[in-house]
C-alpha positions in Angstrom: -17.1 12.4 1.7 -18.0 9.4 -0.6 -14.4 8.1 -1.3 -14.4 4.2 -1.0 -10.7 4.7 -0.3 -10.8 6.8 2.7 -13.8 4.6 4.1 -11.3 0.9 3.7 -8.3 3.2 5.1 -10.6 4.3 7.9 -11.7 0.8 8.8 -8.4 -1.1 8.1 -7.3 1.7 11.4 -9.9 0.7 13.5 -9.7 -2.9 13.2 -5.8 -2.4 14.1 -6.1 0.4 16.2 -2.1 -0.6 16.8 -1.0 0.8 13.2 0.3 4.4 13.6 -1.3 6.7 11.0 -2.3 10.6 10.9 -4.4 12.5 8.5 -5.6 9.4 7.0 -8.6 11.7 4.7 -5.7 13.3 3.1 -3.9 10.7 2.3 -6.9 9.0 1.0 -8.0 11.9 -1.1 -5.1 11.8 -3.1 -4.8 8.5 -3.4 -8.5 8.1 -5.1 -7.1 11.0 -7.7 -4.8 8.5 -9.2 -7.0 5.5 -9.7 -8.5 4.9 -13.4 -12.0 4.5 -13.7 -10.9 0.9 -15.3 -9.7 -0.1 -11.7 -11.0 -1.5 -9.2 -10.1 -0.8 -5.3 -9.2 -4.4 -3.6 -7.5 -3.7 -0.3 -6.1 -0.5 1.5 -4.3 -0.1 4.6 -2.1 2.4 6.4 1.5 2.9 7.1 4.7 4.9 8.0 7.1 5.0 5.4 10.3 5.2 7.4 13.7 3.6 8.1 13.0 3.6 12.1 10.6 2.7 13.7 10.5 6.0 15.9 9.8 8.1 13.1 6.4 8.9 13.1 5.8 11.6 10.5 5.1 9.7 7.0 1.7 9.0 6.6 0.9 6.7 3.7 -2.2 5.1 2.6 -1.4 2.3 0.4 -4.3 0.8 -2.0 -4.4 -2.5 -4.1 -6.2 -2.6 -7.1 -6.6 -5.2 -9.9 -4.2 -3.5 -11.8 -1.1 -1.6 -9.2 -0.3 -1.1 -6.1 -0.7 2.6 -5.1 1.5 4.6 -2.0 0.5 7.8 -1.2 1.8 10.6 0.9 -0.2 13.9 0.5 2.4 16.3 2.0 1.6 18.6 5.4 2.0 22.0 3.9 2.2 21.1 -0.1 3.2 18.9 -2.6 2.5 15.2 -2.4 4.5 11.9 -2.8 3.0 9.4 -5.1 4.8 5.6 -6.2 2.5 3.5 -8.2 4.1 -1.0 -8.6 3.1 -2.8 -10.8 2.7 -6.4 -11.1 6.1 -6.4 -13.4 8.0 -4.2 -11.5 6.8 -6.4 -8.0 9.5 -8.9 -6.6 8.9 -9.6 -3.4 6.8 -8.9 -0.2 8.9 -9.7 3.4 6.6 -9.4 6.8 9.3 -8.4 9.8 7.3 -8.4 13.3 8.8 -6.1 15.7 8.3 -5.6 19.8 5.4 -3.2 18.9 4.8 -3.1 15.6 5.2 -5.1 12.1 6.6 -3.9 9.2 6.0 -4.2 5.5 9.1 -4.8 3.0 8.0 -4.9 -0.6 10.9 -5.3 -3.2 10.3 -3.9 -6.5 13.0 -3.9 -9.5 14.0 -0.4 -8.8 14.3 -0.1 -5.1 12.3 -1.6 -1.4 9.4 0.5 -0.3 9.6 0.1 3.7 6.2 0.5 5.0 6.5 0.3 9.0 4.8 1.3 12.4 2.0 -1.4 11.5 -0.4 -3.6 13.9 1.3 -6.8 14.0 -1.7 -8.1 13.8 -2.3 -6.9 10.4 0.9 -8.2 9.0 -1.0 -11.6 7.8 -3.8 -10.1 5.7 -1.3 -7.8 3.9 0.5 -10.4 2.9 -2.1 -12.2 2.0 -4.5 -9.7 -0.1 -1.2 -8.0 -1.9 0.5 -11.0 -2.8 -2.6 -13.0 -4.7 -3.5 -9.7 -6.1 -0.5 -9.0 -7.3 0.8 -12.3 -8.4 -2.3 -13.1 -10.6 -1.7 -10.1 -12.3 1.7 -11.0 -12.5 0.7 -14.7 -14.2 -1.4 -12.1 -16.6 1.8 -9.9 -17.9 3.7 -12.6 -18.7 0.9 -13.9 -21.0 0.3 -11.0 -22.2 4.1 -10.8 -23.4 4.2 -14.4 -25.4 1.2 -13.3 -26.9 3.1 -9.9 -28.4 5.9 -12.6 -29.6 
């Protein structure tokens, strides 16, 4: 399976072995669906999308591009969940570091996608790679919107 997403999800996992994540090829397949041939992949990694930490049955793979930030959740028996951010809808991101495991808070306009169960290790790149991704892109809508004026 050529999928560039699947192959980043798959290595993000084993170089933090810690993050808790099932059917990962899945998750990844739909994910790659939704990306525009105008985009490019920058960064994925894998999560639970949950309120406790104990929950362990909602898979996401999330990917950065240069244009949105991508969560997706192909379903066990059918249907999948899909939430695309972008850069104008993106607030904040908030790292919380747990006994076991980090989580992932990113505060949109709408709503805060939770993204738990993740290598604490891990917690630093995140940050890192989604906010400069999305915060240029960010710097890039607002010029975008006093050139429309």
């Amino acid at each position: 399976m050529n999928n560039s997403v699947y192959t980043l999800a798959k290595e993000f996992k084993r170089k933090y072995p810690a993050t808790v994540a099932f059917r990962i090829r899945a998750h990844s397949k739909l994910a790659q669906k939704f990306i525009g041939s105008d985009e490019e992949v920058k960064y994925v990694f894998v999560a639970q999308k949950n309120f406790k930490s104990y929950e362990f049955i909602n898979t996401n793979v999330i990917v950065l591009t240069n244009k949105r930030l991508l969560v997706a959740t192909k379903r066990l028996l059918f249907g999948y969940f899909y939430r695309a951010i972008t850069p104008d809808m993106f607030n904040d991101l908030t790292l919380r570091s747990g006994l076991l495991w980090g989580k992932v808070v990113i505060d949109t306009v709408k709503e805060k996608v939770i993204l738990s169960n993740i290598d604490k290790a891990a917690l630093a790149e995140i940050e890192q790679n989604v906010s400069s991704v999305m915060m240029e892109e960010k710097k890039k809508y607002g010029r975008e919107r006093r050139k429309e004026e």
